[in-house]
VEXDREN-632279 format. One record per residue (C-alpha): x, y, z; residue in one letter. Coordinates in steps of 0.25 Angstrom, whole numbers, padded with zeros to 4 digits, always signed. Example, Ala and Ser with C-alpha at 12.3 -4.5 7.8 and 13.67 -1.06 7.14 Angstrom:
2
+0049-0018+0031A
+0055-0004+0029S
***
This chain:
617
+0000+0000+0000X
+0005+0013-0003X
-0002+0021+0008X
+0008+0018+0021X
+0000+0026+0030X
-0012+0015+0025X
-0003+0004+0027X
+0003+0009+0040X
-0013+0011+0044X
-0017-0003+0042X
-0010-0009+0052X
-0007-0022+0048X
+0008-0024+0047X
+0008-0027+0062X
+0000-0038+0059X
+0007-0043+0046X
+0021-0044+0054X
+0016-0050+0065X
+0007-0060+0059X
+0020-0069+0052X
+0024-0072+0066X
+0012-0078+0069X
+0009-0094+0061X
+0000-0093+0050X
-0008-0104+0058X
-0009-0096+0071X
-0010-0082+0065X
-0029-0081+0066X
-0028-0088+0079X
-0018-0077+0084X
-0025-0066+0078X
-0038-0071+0082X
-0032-0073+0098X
-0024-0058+0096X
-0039-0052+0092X
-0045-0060+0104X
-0036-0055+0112X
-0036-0041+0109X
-0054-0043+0110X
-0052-0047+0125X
-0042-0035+0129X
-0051-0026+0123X
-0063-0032+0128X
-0057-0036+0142X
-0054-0021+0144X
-0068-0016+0139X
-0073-0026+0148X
-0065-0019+0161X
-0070-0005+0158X
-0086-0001+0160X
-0085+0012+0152X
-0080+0003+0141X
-0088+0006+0128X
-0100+0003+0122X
-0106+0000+0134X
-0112-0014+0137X
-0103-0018+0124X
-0089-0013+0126X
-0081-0028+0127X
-0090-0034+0118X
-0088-0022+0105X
-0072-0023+0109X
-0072-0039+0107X
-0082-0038+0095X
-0073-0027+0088X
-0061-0036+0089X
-0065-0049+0087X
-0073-0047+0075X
-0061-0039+0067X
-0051-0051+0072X
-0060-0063+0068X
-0063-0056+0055X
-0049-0054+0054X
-0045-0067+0056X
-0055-0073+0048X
-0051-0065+0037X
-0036-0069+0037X
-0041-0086+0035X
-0042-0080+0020X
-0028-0076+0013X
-0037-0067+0004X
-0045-0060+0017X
-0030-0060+0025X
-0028-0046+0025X
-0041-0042+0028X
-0040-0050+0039X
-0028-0043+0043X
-0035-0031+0042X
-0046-0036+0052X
-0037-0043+0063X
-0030-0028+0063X
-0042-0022+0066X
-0046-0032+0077X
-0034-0031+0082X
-0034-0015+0082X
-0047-0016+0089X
-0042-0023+0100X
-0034-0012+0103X
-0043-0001+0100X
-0054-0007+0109X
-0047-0006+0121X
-0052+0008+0122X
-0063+0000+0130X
-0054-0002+0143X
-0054+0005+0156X
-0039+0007+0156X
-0032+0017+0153X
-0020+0011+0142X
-0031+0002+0134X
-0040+0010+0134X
-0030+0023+0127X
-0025+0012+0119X
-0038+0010+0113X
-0043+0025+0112X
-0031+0028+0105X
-0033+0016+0095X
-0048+0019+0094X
-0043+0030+0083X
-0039+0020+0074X
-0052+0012+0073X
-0060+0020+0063X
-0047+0019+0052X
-0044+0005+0056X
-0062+0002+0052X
-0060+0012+0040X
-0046+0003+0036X
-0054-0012+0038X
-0067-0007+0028X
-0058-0002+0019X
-0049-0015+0019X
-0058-0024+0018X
-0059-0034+0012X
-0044-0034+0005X
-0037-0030+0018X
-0032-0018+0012X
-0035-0004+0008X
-0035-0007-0005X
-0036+0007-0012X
-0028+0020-0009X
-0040+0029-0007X
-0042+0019+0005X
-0029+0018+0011X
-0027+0034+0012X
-0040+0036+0018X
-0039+0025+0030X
-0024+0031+0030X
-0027+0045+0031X
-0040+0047+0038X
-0036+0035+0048X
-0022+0039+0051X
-0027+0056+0055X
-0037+0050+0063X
-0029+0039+0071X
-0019+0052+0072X
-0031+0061+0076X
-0035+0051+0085X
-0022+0048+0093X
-0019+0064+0095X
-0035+0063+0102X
-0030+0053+0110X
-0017+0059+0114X
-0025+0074+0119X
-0037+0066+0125X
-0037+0060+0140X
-0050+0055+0137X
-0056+0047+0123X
-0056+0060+0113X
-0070+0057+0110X
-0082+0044+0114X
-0082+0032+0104X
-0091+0022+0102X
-0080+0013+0111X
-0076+0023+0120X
-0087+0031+0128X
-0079+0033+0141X
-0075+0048+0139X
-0072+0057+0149X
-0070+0044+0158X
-0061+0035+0150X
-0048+0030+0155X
-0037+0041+0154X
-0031+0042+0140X
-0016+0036+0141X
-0011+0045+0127X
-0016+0057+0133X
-0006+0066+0131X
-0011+0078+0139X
-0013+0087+0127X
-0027+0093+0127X
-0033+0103+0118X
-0049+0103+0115X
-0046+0110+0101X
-0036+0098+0096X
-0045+0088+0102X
-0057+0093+0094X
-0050+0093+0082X
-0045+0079+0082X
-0057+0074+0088X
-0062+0081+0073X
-0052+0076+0066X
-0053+0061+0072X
-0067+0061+0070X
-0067+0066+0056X
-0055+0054+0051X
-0063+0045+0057X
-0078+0048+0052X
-0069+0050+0038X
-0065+0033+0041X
-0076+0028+0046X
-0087+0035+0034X
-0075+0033+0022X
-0070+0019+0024X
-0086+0013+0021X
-0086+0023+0010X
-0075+0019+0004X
-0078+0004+0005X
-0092+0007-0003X
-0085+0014-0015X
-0077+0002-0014X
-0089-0008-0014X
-0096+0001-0027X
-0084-0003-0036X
-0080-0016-0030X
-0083-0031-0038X
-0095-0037-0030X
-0086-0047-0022X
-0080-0036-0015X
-0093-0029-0013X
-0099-0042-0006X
-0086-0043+0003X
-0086-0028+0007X
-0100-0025+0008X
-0101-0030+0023X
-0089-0021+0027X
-0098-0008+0020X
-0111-0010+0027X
-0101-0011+0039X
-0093+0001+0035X
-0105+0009+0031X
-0112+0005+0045X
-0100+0011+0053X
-0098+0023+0045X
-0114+0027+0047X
-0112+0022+0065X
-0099+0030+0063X
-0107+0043+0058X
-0119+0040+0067X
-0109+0040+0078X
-0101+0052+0075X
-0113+0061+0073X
-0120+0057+0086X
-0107+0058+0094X
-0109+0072+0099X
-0122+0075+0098X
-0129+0061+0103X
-0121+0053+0111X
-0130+0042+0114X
-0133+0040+0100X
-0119+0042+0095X
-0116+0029+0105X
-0125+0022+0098X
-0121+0023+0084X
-0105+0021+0091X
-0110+0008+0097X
-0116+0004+0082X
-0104+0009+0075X
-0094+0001+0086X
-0104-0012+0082X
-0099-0008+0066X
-0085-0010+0069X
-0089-0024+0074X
-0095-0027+0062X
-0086-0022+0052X
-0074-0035+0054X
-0090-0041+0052X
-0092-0035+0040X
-0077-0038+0036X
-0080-0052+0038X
-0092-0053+0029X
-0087-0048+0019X
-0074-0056+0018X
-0084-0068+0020X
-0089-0064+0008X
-0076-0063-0001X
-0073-0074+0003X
-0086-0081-0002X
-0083-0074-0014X
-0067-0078-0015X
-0071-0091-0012X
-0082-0093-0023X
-0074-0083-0034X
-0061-0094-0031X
-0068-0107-0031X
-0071-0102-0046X
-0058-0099-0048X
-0049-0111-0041X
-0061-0121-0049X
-0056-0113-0062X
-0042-0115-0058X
-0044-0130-0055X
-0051-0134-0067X
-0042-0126-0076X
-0027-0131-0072X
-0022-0121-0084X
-0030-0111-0082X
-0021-0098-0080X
-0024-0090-0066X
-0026-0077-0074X
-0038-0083-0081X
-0045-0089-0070X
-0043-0075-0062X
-0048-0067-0073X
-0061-0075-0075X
-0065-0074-0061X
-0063-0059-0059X
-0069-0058-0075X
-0057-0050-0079X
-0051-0052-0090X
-0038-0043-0087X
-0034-0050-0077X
-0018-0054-0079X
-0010-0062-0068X
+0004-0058-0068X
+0016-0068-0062X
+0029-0062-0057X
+0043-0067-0063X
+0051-0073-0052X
+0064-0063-0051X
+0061-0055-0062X
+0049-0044-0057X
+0040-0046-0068X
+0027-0050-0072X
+0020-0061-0082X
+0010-0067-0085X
+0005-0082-0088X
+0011-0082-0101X
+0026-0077-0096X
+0020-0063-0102X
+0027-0051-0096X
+0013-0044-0087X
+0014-0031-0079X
+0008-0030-0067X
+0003-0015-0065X
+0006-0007-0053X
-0003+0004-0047X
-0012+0002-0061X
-0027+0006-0056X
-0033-0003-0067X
-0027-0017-0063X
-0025-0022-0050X
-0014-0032-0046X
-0017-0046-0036X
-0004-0052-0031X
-0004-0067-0029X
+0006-0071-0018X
+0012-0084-0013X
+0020-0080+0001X
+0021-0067-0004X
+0028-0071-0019X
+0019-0064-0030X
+0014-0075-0037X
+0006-0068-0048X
-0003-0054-0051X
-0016-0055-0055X
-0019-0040-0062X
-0034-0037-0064X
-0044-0026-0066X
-0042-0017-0056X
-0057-0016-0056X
-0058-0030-0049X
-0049-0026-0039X
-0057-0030-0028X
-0054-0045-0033X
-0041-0046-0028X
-0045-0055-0016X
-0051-0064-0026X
-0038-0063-0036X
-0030-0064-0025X
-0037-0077-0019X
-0039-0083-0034X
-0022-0081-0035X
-0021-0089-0020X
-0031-0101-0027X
-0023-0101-0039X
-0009-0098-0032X
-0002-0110-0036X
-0006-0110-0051X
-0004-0094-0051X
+0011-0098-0046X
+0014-0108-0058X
+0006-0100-0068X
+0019-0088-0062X
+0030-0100-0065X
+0024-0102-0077X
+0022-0087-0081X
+0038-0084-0077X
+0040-0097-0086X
+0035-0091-0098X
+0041-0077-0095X
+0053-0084-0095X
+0053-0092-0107X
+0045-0078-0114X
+0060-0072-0107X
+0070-0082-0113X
+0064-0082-0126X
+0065-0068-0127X
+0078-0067-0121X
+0084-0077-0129X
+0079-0070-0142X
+0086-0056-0137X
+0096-0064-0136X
+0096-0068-0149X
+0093-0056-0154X
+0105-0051-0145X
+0115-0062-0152X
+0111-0057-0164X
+0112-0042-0162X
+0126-0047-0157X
+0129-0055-0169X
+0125-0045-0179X
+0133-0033-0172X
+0147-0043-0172X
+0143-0047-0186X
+0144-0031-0186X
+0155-0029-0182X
+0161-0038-0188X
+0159-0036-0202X
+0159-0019-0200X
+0173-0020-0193X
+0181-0034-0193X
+0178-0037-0206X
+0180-0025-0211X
+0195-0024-0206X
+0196-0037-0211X
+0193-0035-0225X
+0201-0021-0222X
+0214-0031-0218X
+0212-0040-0231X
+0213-0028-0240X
+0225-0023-0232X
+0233-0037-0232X
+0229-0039-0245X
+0237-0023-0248X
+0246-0027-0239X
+0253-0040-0245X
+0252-0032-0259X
+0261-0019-0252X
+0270-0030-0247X
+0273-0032-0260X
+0275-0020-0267X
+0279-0008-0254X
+0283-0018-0243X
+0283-0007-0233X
+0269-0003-0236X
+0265-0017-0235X
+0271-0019-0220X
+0265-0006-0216X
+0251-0011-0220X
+0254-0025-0213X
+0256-0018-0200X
+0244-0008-0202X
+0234-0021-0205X
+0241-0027-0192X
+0237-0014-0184X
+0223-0016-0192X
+0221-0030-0187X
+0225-0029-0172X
+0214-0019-0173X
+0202-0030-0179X
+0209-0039-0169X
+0205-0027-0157X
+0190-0025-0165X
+0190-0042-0165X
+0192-0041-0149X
+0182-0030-0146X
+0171-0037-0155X
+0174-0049-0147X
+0175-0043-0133X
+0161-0037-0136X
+0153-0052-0138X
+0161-0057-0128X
+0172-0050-0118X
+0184-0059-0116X
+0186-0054-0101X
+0173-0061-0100X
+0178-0072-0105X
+0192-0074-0098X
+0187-0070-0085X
+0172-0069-0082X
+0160-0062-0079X
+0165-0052-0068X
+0180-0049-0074X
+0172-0045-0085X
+0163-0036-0079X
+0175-0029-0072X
+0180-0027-0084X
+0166-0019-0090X
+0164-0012-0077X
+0180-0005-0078X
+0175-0001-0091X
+0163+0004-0088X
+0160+0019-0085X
+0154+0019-0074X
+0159+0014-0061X
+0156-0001-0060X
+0160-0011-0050X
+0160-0026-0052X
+0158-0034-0040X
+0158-0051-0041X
+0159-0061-0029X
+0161-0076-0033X
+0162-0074-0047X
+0168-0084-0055X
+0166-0089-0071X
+0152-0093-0077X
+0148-0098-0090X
+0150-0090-0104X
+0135-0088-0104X
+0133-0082-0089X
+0145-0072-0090X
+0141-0066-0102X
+0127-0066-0096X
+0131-0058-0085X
+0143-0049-0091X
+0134-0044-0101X
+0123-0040-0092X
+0131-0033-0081X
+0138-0028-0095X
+0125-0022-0099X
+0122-0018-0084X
+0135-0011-0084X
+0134-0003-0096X
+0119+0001-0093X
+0123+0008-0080X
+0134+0015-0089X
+0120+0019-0097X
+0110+0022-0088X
+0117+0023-0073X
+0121+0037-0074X
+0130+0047-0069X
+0135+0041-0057X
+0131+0028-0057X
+0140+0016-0053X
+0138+0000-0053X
+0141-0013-0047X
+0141-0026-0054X
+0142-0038-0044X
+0143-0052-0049X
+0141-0064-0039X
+0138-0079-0039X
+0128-0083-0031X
+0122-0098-0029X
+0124-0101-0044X
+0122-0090-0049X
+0130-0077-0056X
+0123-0064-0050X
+0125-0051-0055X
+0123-0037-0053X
+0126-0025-0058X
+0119-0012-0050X
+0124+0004-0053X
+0118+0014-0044X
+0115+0024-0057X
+0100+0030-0059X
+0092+0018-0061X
+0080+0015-0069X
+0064+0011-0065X
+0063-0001-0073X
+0046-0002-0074X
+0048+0012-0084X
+0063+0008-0092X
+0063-0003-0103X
+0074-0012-0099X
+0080-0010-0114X
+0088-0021-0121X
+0101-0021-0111X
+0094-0025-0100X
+0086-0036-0109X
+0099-0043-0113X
+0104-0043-0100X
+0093-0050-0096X
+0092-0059-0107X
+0108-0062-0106X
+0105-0065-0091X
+0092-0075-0092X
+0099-0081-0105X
+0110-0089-0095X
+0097-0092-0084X
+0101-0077-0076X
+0091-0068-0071X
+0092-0054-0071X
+0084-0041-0065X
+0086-0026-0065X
+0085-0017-0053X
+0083-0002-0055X
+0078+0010-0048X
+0078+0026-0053X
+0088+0031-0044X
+0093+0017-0038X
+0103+0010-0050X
+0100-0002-0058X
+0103-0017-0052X
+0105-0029-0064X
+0106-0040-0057X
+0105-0054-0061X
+0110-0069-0059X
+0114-0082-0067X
+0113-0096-0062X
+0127-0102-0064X
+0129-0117-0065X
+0136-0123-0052X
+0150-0125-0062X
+0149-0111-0066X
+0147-0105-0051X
+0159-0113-0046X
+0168-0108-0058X
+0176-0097-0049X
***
């Protein structure tokens, strides 16, 4: 989530580190004794003060509260698609427990739980909004639990510190002026500053409590009937506590015994709402259950029936793509080994993620308009995990063959380009002087003859001549194939490019030793190509490091400059960093490039080496 302040406000990473410590087996029965504990404190506590809150009712509105958000909670968390609404739920129970301690009769519980009373509204704004995903799914959302929320908890907490007594009575809290003494009162007291916040405090809260049903209407207008039948308890609640709310704000000054009424309803609401929740998670489950046994019956009966097909009849869309990552190479296919993107922050497509323990397994990409099926694509892609995960081997099969064959036609193409430029250059410049050297021997041997002088002066100006074809013969060569590389290897080679090169490079190695002809070409010319590229692009400044180690059967390489970099998503990698990469996967190798604007450019790769080879030092 891009909001922090939303995602700080949720309170749920406490949990989420915690809960790992815990066995899977025993986590709902620990959560369900944490929640039962924390009902008992609260109630016990209510139980020992008689001003306690509603009257006649106080224990039993504490344990209800509690209870009912923990058992949702945990029943929730029995589904992996309802798991983090059951989060969400167990939270808010467990909040509660806390927050309802402001029915004691001693001082320090009882200041503890005013002081957590200000969190209450945001915390039932945030759980009708979340519901039933777990999450505030859209912006809009997120910024107004956030803002509205995080100004009245601040509100709130400056009442608390200026305010001996409760700022003002509650539904829950009707002991004012003769409630125990306020622990946080800091001594500060000014009518006018408490007036004003009391204002303000009122104002975020009406704001949460009348915009978070609101909101979860809209939603309902616009939303696929499913989610309708699953949110629709939640909105009659939601609707219900925003009219108690309003009932109860308006009567608070004017009729108080009225005004305790609607608080005692609006109090009964909050019971009802992890009710509601519950409902209507019953229902999308009834529905998931009913939309996946079509679906798991299809995927039965059809044993070669592609995933994508299956998932796009039963949501009746016809865009729908799935998408497979490529292990170690940070791109996308699909089942055909066809290179797919998977849009970011595109507001006409939305994007499932389909996990085994936290590995992406594949992306189903679909009209943004069905986005309220993502629990159903996402419980579909549990059902079909196991043929999803073969349907990515066999997808980053066929990339990988579509790869080699068009790697191995560059290749070709490459040997050609080569062949024809030595071709070239042979027949512009070798045999050129050649024929030049015939014509000459041919004069010469005549001069000889006829002005001997002549004649040994044109000798020694055609053995000038060939010492200089023999120099052209040597550079040609040295250009398919440098003789350093031959004689001495991969990283003597290297040191020898990087002392010639213009910018300052150094060449680090570590248990280097000789590999076959194929690998040390492979990997001379790419860091060849690296090198030159940062004499290119690196700019002003810049300098690089090639490092060169072996590794559990394998020659690794890097070559890093600290230069300007480049944003690969918006650069066409060009034909230089193509044939390195072909020169690399063409001897079984891997290789990826690493750039950010401002932060250099990193090629680095590897090449499996046979045990002979790795033990040649």
């Amino acid at each position: 989530m891009s909001d922090i302040a939303a995602s700080r406000f949720r309170g749920l990473p406490v949990l989420q580190r915690v809960e790992p410590l815990i066995p899977s087996r025993s986590r709902l029965p620990a959560l369900a004794l944490l929640g039962a504990a924390g009902a008992a404190l609260a109630g016990y506590l209510a139980s020992q003060n008689p001003h306690a809150a509603p009257a006649h009712a106080a224990v039993l509105v504490r344990v209800a509260i509690i209870v009912t958000f923990i058992a949702a909670g945990v029943y929730a968390r029995t589904s992996r698609i309802q798991k983090r609404m059951g989060m969400v739920l167990v939270a808010a129970g467990l909040y509660c427990a806390v927050w309802l301690l402001n029915g004691a009769a001693a001082r320090l519980p009882f200041s503890v739980g005013v002081l957590f009373s200000g969190l209450a509204v945001p915390m039932l704004a945030y759980v009708i909004l979340a519901h039933p995903s777990g999450r505030l799914e859209r912006r809009r959302d997120r910024r107004f639990v956030a803002v509205l929320g995080g100004a009245g908890v601040v509100f709130w907490g400056l009442l608390v510190l200026t305010a001996a007594q409760p700022p003002f009575r509650t539904p829950l809290v009707l002991c004012g002026p003769r409630c125990p003494q306020n622990v946080f009162f800091a001594g500060m007291r000014s009518a006018a500053l408490g007036d004003a916040l009391k204002a303000l405090a009122w104002l975020c809260w009406g704001a949460l409590a009348c915009g978070a049903p609101l909101l979860l209407v809209r939603r309902m207008e616009s939303a696929a009937a499913p989610l309708r039948r699953a949110v629709l308890p939640v909105a009659v609640a939601a609707v219900a506590n925003m009219l108690l709310w309003l009932a109860f704000f308006a009567t608070h000054a004017a009729v108080p015994g009225v005004s305790s009424g609607f608080g005692a309803a609006y109090v009964e609401t909050v019971i009802a709402m992890p009710l509601a929740i519950l409902l209507g998670l019953g229902l999308e489950r009834l529905f998931l259950g009913r939309e996946l046994a079509t679906f798991i019956n299809d995927l039965v009966q059809t044993t070669l029936a592609d995933p994508q097909v299956l998932m796009a009849n039963a949501l009746d869309d016809s865009s729908l793509r799935v998408a497979y990552p490529r292990r170690g190479v940070g791109s996308y296919v699909d089942a055909s080994g066809a290179p797919i993107a998977v849009p970011v922050d595109d507001p006409d497509r939305t994007v499932v993620w389909i996990e085994r323990d936290r590995h992406q397994v594949a992306a189903v990409i679909y009209d943004s308009k069905l986005a309220d099926q993502a629990r159903f694509v996402q419980a579909a892609g549990a059902a079909a995990l196991m043929r999803l995960e073969g349907a990515q081997l066999e997808a980053d099969l066929m990339a990988s063959t579509r790869e080699l064959a068009a790697s191995r036609a560059r290749l070709i193409d490459a040997a050609n380009d080569e062949r024809e430029r030595i071709e070239r250059d042979l027949h512009d410049g070798v045999q050129q002087q050649l024929l030049g050297l015939r014509l000459k021997l041919e004069m010469a041997g005549d001069l000889l003859k006829q002005e001997p002088g002549r004649g040994r002066r044109m000798v020694a100006s055609i053995g000038q001549q060939m010492d200089e074809l023999l120099a052209s013969v040597r550079s040609l060569a040295r250009g398919i194939y440098p003789a350093l590389l031959v004689e001495h290897g991969v990283q003597e080679a290297l040191k020898s490019s990087a002392r010639g090169s213009p910018v300052p490079i150094s060449v680090r190695t570590h248990g280097i030793g000789r590999y076959s002809r194929e690998v040390e070409i492979a990997v001379y010319f790419c860091c060849l190509e690296a090198l030159q590229n940062i004499a290119k692009h690196a700019g002003e400044g810049a300098e690089g490091v090639v490092r060169l180690w072996d590794h559990q059967r394998r020659l690794c390489f890097e070559v890093r400059d600290s230069g300007r970099g480049f944003d690969p998503t918006r650069v066409d990698p060009g034909r230089g960093l193509t044939n390195m990469r072909d020169r690399i996967e063409a001897v079984g190798g891997t290789m990826t490039v690493d750039s950010r604007e401002g932060h250099g450019t990193s090629v680095h790769g590897y090449i499996p080496v046979s045990q002979s080879a790795a033990l040649t030092r």
